[in-house]
N, C-alpha and C positions, 0 to 999 in steps of 0.2 A: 730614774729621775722623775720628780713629779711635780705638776704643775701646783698640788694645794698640800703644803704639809698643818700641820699639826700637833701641837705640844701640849699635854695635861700633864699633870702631877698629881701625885694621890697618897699622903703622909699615912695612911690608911691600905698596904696592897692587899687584891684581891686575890686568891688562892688560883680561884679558875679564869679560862679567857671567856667564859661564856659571856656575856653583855656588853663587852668591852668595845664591840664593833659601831655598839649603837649609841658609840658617848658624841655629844654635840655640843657645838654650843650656840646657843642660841639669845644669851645677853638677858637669861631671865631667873637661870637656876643653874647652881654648881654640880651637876649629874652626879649626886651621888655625892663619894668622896673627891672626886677628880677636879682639882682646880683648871681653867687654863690657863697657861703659861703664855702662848701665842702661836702667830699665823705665818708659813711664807710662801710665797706664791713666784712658782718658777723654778727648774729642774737643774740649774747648773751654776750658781751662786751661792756660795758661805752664807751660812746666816747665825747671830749668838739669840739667843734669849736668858735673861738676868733669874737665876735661880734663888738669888741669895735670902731674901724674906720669904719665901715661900715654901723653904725646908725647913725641917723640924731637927733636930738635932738630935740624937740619942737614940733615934728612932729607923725603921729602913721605908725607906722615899721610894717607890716606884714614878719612873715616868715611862708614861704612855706616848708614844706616836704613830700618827694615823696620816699616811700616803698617800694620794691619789692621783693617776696619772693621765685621768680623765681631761680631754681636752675642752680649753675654754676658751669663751671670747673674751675675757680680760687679761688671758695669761699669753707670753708669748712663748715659744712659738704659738698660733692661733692655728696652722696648719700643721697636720701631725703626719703628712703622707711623703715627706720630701724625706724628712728622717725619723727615727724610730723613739717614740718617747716612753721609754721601758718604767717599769716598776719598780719599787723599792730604794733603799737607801744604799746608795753606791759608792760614795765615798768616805773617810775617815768622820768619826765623831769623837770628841774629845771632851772633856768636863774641868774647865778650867779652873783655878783655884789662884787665888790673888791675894796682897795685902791692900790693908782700908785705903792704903795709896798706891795708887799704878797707872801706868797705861792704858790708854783708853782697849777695851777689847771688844766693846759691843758697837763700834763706829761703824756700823753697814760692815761687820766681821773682818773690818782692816787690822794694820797691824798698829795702827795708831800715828804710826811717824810715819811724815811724808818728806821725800827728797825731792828738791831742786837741782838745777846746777845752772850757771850761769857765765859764759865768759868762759869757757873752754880752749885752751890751748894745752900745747905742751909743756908751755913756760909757768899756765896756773889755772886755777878752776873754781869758781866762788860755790861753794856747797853753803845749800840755805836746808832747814830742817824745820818741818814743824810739827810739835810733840801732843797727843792730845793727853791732858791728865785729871782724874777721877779723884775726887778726896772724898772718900767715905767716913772719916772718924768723925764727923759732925765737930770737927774743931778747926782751927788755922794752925796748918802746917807749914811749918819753914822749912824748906828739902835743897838739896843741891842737884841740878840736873849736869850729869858729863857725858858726852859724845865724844867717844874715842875713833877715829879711823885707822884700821890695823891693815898692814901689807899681807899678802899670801902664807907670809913665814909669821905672821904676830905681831911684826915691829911696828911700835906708834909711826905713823902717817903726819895725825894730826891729831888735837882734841880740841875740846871747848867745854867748859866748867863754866855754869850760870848759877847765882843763888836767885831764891821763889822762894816768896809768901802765898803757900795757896789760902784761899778763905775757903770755908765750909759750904758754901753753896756753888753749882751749877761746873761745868763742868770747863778747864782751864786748857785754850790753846798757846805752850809756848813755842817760843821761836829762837834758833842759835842760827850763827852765822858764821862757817869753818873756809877762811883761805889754806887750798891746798895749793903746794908747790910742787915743780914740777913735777906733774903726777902722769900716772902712765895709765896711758887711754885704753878703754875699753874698743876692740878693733876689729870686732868681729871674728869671723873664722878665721884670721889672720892672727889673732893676738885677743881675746878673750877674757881679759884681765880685769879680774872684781877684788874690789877692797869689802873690808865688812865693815860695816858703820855701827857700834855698841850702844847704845841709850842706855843710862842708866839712871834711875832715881835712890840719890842717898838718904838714909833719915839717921841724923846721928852718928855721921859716919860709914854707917852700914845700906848696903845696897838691897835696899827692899824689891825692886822689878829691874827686869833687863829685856830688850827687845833690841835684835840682830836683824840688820835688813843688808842685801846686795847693795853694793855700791859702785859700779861698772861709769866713767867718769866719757862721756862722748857729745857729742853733738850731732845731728843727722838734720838734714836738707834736701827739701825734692825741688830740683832746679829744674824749669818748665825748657822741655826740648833738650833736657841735659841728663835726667834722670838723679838717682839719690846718690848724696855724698855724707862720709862716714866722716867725722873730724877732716873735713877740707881732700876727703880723698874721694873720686870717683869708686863707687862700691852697686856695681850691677844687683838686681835682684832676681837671683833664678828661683823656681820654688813650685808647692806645692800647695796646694789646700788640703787640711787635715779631719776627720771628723775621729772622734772617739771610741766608736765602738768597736769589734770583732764579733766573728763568727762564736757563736756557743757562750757570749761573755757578755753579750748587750754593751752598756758603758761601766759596767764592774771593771775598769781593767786594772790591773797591776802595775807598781811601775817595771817591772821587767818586762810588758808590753809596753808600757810608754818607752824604754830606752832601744827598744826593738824599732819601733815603728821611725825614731830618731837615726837610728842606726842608718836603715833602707833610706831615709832622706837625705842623710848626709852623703851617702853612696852615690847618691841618682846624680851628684853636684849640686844638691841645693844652698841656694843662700839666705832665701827666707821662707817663712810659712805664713799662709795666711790658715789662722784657729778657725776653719768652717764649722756650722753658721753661729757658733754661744762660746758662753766661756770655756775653757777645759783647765785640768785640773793644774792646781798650784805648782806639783813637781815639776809639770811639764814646761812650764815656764821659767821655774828656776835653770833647770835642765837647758831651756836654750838660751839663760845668762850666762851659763859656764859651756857650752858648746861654741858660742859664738853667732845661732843663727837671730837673727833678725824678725820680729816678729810684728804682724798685723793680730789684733783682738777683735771680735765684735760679739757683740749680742744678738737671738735670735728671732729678730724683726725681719723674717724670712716670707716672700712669695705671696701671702694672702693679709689680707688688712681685713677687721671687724668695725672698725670704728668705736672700740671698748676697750684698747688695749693701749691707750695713752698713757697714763698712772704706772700699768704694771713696767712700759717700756723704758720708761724714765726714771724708774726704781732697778731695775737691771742694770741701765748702764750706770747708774753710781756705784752700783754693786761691784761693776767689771773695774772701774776706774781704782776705785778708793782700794780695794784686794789686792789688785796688783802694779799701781802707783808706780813702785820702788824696783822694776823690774829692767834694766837697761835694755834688754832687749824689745822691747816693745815701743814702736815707733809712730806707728797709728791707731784708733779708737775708727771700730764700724759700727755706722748707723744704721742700714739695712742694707739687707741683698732682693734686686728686684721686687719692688713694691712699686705699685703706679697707684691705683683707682680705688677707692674715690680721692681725686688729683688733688683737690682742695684742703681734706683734713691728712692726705700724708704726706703734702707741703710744709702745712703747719706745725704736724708730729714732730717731721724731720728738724723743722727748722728750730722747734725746743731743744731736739735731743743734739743739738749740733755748739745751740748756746750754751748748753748742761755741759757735755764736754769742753767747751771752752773755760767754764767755770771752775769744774774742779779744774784741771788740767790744762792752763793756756800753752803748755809747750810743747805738745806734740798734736802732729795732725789728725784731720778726722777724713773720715771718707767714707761715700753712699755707693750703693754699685747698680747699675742700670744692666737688664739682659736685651732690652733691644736694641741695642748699639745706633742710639740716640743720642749725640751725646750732650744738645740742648734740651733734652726733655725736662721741664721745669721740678719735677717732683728728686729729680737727682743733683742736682747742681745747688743744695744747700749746705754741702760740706766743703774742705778744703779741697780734697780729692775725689774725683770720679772712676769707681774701679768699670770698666765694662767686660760683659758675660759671652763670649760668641764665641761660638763650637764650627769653627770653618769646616766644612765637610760632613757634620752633624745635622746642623740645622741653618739653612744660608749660606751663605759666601759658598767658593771651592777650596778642598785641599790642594791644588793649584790653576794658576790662573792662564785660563786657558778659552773666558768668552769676554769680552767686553761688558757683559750684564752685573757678573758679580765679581768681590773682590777674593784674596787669598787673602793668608796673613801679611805679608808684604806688603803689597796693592793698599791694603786697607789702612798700614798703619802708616804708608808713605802719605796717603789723603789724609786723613784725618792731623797730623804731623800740620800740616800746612792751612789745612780749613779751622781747626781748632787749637792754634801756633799758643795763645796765651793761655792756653786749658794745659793741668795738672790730670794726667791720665795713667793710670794703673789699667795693664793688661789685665783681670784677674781670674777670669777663667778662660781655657780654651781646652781641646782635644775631643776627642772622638768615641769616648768610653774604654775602657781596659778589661772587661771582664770578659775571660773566656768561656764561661758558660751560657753568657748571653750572645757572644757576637761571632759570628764567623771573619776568621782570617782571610781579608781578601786586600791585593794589594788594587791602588785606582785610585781615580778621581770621583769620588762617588756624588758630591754632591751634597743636597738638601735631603734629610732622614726622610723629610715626609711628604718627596715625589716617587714619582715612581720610574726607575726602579730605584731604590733606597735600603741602604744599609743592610744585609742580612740578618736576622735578627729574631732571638726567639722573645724574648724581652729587654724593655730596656727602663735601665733602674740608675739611681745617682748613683754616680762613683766616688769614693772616696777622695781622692787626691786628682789635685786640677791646676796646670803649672798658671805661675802668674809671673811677669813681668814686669821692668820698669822703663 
């Protein structure tokens, strides 16, 4: 993944790679033959760029792309030592092909339709939809828009047939609005149950674009001192923190790594993940719409702040948002994991990137995570949720409570329970590391890693998976 890509094109290709290295652009000259296309900044977000005027037809198009995974202070992450910010192009690339009418596809690389839902029961569920659409023919098109909801086996659900006059200019948000009946709820590892929602755009009868999104129908609430409920049902949250990469794979992975690493979660009893610390890939999402688990997203506004990284962070998370919208599984939107100083401008970040989320997305939570288990510390308490980071027996507290000075996990969350009764709190990391080539097996109350005596220990490096609570 890399924090600066780039995209040329060259209706002209070059035989050898020799110069290629040293194509730029610099806003002054077309290097040669090489147009550019554009820029994306950031290692783990979709991104389209618009080909269509700028191929030549009858002719062979090379395009160029140029990597870089050089760490920046406008790019986040801005610190590269927590996790590994590998090289190259790691996930799918596709070349999409459209008619002069369709779905929007270059919307920050969404799918274009965004699902609501609203009024959730058993008995009914107000599905709101809205479509973005492109008219390229430089003329006014009259199209029919249909949204069918289909059950597991195919069967109409529901639809909604709209007629549209698009005009030839600028780009058209519509909107349906589908009463479903008794519909059957999306219910977690209990009951996991997605409808597909069909978009179609007709011209003349004929269905010129179609775009398929999950449709998992629930409702979720974190009731303060009560924890999260699934459609009106108490639904615990056990879980893990996940990051992406593997041994000898970097973040190239497979999805038969991703249904692997799912597997091991579903085993351990998890019920939800939190995606540590950036987006991951689309399967893996869809993956735990049809598994049932529960999912927290964030972006990776991790541990160090630049004070140059405002632009890029608020471009990320529209990225994280508007990609995966349509995903039932995903409950919460993360603003950052442990960031303090300077207090003042990541106040302010936060408190943009929390109105942003609110913006696209008023219907699900957002949440900042603190690691000094603080849990007034001002630069955290600008989202709905506060996750906190404490490693009892690591670093602070005991793995049991056994002096008056410090707390266990128990101790800690019966105080805090009581001191902070109207505070929205997520456990969201704890434990003591798992890697057996770093840590020696020993059983005890060990304490703080970094008194003495402390941890045994040849080194010590993030772990991948870190349970969270609700």
């Amino acid at each position: 993944m890399n924090t600066n890509t780039e995209v040329y094109l060259n209706n002209k290709p070059l035989s050898a790679k020799a110069g290629k290295n040293d194509i730029t652009y610099d806003n002054s000259q077309r290097n040669g033959n090489y147009s550019f296309v554009g820029r994306h900044q950031g290692g783990y977000s979709a991104f389209v760029f618009e080909l269509s005027d700028m191929l030549q037809l009858g002719v062979e198009n090379e395009l160029l792309v140029k990597v870089n995974n050089e760490a920046s202070p406008q790019v986040i992450p801005v610190n590269h030592t927590l996790f590994p910010m590998y090289g190259g192009i790691y996930r799918p690339v596709e070349l999409i092909v459209t008619d002069d009418i369709h779905v929007a596809v270059n919307d920050f690389a969404s799918q274009g339709v965004y699902i609501t839902q609203q009024n959730v029961s058993k008995k009914t569920a107000d599905i709101a939809l809205k479509i973005k659409i492109d008219n390229k023919s430089g003329k006014i098109q009259p199209i029919e828009l249909l949204t069918t909801i289909l059950e597991r086996d195919g069967t109409i659900k529901a639809k909604q047939q709209t007629a549209y006059t698009l005009p030839p200019q600028g780009r058209q948000v519509l909107s349906q609005q589908i009463v479903v009946k008794s519909p059957h709820l999306w219910q977690g590892l209990d009951d996991p149950y997605i409808y597909k929602a069909v978009t179609q755009i007709k011209k003349d009868g004929q269905v010129i674009d179609e775009v398929t999104t999950p449709l998992g129908i629930r409702k979720f609430e974190l009731r303060t001192g009560q924890g999260f409920f699934l459609n009106d049902i108490k639904y615990p949250l056990y879980g893990v923190c996940r990051h992406q990469d593997r041994w000898g794979k970097g973040s190239a992975l497979s999805n038969a790594d991703h249904d692997e690493d799912l597997s091991i979660i579903k085993e351990m009893g998890a019920t939800s993940i939190r995606l540590a610390h950036y987006q991951q890939s689309s399967y893996f999402y869809s993956k735990c719409d049809s598994i049932g688990l529960v999912i927290w997203a964030e972006i990776p506004f991790v541990n160090r702040v630049t004070t140059f990284e405002d632009n890029n962070a608020q471009q990320q998370l529209k990225e994280l948002i508007r990609q995966n919208f349509n995903h039932p599984s995903i409950y919460i939107w993360g603003m950052h994991n442990e960031v303090y100083s300077p207090s003042a401008y990541t106040v302010e970040l936060t408190t943009k990137l929390n109105d942003l989320a609110k913006s696209e997305d008023p219907d699900r939570y957002t949440v900042s995570v603190s690691g000094y288990n603080v849990i007034d510390h001002p630069v955290n308490n600008n989202a709905d949720v506060q996750g906190i980071n404490h490693y009892f027996g690591w670093y602070n507290g005991e793995l049991e409570n056994k002096s008056d000075k410090d707390d266990d996990v128990a101790t800690w969350a019966q105080r805090i329970s009581k001191e902070f009764k109207d505070y929205k709190i997520i456990f969201s990391e704890y434990g003591a590391e798992a890697v057996p080539e770093d840590q020696a097996e020993e059983v005890g109350n060990f304490g703080n890693q970094w008194s003495n005596p402390s941890f045994s220990q040849k080194n010590m490096r993030q772990n991948s998976m870190k349970c969270i609570g609700a």
